[in-house]
N, C-alpha and C positions, 0 to 999 in steps of 0.2 A: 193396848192391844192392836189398836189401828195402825200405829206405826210397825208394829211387829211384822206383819200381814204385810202390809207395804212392802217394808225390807224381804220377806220370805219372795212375792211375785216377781219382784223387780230382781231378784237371785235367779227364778225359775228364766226370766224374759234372756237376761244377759245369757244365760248357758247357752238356749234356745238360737236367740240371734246368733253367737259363736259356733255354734256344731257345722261341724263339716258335712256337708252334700258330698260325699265321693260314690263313685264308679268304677269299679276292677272286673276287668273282662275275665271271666274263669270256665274253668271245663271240671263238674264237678265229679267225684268218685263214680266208677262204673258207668259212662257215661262218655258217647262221643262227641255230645253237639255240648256248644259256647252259650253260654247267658252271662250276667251282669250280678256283681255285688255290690252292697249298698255296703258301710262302717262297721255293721254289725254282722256281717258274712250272712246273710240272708241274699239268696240266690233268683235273680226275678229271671224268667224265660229260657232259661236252659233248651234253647230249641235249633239253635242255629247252627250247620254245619261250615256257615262263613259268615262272621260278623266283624267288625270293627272298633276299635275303641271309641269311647265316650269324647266328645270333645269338650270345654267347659263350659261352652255354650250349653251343653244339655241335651247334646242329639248327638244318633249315632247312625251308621248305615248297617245294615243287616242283608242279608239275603235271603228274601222268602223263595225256597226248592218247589216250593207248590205252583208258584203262578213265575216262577226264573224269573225273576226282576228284582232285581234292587230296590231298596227302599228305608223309609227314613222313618227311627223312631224317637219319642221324648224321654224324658226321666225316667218316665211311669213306667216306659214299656210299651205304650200307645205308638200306632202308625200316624204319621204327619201325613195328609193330604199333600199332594207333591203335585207342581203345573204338568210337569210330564214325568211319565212313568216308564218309559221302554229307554231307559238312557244305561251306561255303562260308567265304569269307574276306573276300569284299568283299560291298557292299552294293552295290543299286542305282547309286549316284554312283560307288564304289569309293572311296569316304572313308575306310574301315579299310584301317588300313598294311600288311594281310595278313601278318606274319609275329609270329616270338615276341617281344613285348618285356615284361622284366621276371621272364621266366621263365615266361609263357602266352603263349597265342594265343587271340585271339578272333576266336571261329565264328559262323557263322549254318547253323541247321538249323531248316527250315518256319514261316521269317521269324522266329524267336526266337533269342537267343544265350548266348553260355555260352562255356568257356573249358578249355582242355584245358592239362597239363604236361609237360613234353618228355618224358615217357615216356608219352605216346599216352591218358594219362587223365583225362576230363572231372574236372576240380576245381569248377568253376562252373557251376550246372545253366543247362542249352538251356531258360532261362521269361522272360530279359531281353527287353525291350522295345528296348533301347538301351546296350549294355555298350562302355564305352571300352578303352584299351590299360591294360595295368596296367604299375607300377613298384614295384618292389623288394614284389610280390606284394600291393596295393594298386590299385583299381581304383577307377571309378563304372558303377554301372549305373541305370538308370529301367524302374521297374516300376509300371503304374498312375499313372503322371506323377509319379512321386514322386522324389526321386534319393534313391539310398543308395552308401557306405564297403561298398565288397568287400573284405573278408582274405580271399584267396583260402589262404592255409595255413591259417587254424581256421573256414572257413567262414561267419564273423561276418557280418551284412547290420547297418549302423547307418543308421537313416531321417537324411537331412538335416532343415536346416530347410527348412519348406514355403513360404517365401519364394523359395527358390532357383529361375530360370527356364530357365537353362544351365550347363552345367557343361564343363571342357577337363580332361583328363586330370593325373595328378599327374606335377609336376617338382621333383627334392628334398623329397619330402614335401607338395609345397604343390600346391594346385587351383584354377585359376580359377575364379572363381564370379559368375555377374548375377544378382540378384536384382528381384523387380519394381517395386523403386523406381526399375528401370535403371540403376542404380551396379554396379561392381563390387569384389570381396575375395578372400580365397582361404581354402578348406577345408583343413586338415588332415589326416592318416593317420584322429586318434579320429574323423572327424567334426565338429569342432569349430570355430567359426569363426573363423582364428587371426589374419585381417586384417578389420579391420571394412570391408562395401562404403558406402567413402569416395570411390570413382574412379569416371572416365568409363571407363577401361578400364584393364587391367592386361595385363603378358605372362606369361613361363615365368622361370623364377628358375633362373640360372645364378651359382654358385660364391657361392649367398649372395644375388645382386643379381637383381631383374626392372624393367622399367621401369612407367611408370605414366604414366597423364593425371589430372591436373586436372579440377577442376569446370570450371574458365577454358579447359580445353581446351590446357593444355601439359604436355611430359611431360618426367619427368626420371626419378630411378632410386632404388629403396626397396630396405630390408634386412628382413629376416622380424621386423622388431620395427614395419614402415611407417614408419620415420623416411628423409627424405630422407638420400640419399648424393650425389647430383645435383643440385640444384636442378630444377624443372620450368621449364624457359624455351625449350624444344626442339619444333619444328613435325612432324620424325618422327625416329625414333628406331629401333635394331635394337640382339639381344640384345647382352649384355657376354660378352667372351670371356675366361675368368676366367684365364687364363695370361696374357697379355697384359696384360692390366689396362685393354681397349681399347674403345670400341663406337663405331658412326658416329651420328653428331646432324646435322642439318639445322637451322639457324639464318641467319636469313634467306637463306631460297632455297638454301644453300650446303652441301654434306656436306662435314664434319669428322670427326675422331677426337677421342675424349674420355678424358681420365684417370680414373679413381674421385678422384683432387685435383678435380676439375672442368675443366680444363683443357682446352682446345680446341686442335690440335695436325691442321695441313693437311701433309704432308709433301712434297706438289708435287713426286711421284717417278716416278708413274703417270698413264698415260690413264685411270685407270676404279678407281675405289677401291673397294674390296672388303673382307666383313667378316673380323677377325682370327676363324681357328680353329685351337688347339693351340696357341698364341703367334704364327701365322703369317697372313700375308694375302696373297692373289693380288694382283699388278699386271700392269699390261701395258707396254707401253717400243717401240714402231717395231713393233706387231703381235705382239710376240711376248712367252709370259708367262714371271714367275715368282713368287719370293715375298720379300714385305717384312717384316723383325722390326719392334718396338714402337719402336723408334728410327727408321725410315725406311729402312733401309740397305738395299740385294738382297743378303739371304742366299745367295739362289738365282737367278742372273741370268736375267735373260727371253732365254729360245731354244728353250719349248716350244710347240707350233701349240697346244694347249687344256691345260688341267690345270684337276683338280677341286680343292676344299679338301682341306686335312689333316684328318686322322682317325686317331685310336691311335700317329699318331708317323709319318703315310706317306702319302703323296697318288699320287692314279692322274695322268699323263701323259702327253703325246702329243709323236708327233714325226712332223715330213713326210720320204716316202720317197724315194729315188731321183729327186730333183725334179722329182717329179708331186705330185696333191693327196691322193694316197690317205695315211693317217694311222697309226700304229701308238701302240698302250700299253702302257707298263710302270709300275712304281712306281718313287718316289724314297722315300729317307728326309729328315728337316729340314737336312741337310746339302747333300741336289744328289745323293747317292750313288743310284747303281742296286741296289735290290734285288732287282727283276726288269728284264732291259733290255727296252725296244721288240718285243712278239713279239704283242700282241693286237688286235683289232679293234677293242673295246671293252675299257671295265675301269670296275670301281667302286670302292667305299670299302673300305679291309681293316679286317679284322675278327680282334682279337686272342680265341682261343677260350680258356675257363678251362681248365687243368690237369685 
């Protein structure tokens, strides 16, 4: 019997350690303000008429209308004591993605910026002229027109080179960079320039691969050493979805699907091609969507009125109700399975939160 018991908690402990923590930002039936979903569609704080997603850190920025300030809350719902409070998230345009990525948020206080840790403390002093979103605690900021490498954990400020004219935030360690010869390359974590600016332009480096243009003006796809993986013979091109092994190419006039072989692959499945994310791609089929694996096949047959991409292993979904046009949300898994059925107004990307 004692062994039984054994075996029974040590069943209950593994499920427990493996259940997923997620977070989906939803806007629930009858109702105009945003709260948060937990796995089991239970809805915490439905209160906010501007909030943001979860990050997997576990904090999210919300906007309290009562006191117009910004502000940071935890898992639970709970507000995080923050160093400072009167700070902003967007900018003029709203070009900053307002919430944490990478394990900061970048702020704006008396048009300078700076960057705080999800325990409510400025890591990056309020004296940027220009501070991007940071990854894996790795940032750009411009100070005096100069660009500099943010560690935002030991504090480091490393000046670029003073060729550099714009800079895009780091993906996988790597940074876009134009220089004023108007080519472009990409920066490093050291600072350092780890692609020489060879190109008309460059993207964001997913699973190892980004694409790239030509001097000639055609784009194909490079690995962090700039050696083609693609050929450049491509009029436009979108990122590679590194599960998949997939991205769409337009050659003459026509989008396609491409291999990392090179291989050019139409699977004439869908009205409306879409790119793979998570190994999966949206189609649509007589109006109504679902999703396509790397083979072409409907994993998940088209019978939802809208659905967003997958994200973390789980895409938000729509169904039409009581045949009227009003619309309902829940999440699927890459199966077609309900993890929440049909109960929201709205739904976003889930968001798996760390341990």
């Amino acid at each position: 019997m004692k062994y039984l018991l054994t075996g029974y908690f040590l069943s209950i402990a593994f499920a427990v350690t493996f259940a997923q923590d997620i977070r989906i930002l939803v806007k629930p039936v009858d109702s105009k303000f945003w709260g948060y979903s937990d796995a089991n569609g239970k809805v915490y704080d439905a209160k906010y008429l501007y909030c943001e997603p979860f990050s997997e850190d576990g904090v999210a920025v919300v906007y309290s209308s009562a006191r117009k300030q910004y502000r940071i809350i935890n898992r639970f719902g709970r507000e995080i004591e923050t160093e400072v409070t009167d700070f902003d998230v967007k900018d003029y345009l709203s070009y900053y993605p307002g919430q944490f990525t990478g394990g900061y948020l970048v702020m704006r206080m008396a048009n300078r910026w700076g960057a705080m840790d999800t325990t409510g403390k400025v890591i990056v002093p309020m004296k940027w002229k220009t501070l991007l979103e940071f990854e894996k605690g790795y940032g750009i900021g411009v100070l005096k027109d100069r660009f500099s490498v943010i560690n935002a954990r030991t504090g480091r400020e490393t000046l670029l080179d003073e060729e550099i004219v714009e800079m895009k935030p780091f993906q996988e360690g790597m940074a876009p960079a134009k220089f004023k010869n108007g080519k472009e390359g990409f920066i490093d974590t050291t600072g350092r320039i780890a692609i020489k600016p060879e190109f008309q332009q460059v993207g964001y480096f997913f699973g190892g691969i980004a694409w790239a243009k030509n001097i000639e003006g055609m784009i194909g796809y490079i690995n962090k050493s700039a050696e083609w993986v693609i050929n450049p013979f491509y009029t436009a091109v979108k990122n590679m979805d590194p599960v998949s092994g997939l991205a769409r190419v337009m050659f003459n006039e026509k989008w396609y699907y491409i291999s990392l072989k090179g291989e050019m692959i139409d699977f004439g499945m869908s009205e409306i091609m879409d790119d793979f994310h998570d190994g999966l791609s949206k189609g649509r089929k007589d109006g109504k969507w679902g999703f396509l694996n790397s083979k072409g096949e409907w994993v998940i047959k088209p019978r939802f009125v809208n659905a967003r991409d997958f994200k973390n292993g789980y895409a938000a979904v729509s169904i039409q109700t009581n045949n009227t046009e009003d619309e309902l949300w829940g999440i699927i898994d890459t199966t077609g399975n309900w993890l929440i059925e049909p109960k929201f107004r709205m739904a976003k990307d889930v968001v798996v939160l760390k341990p």
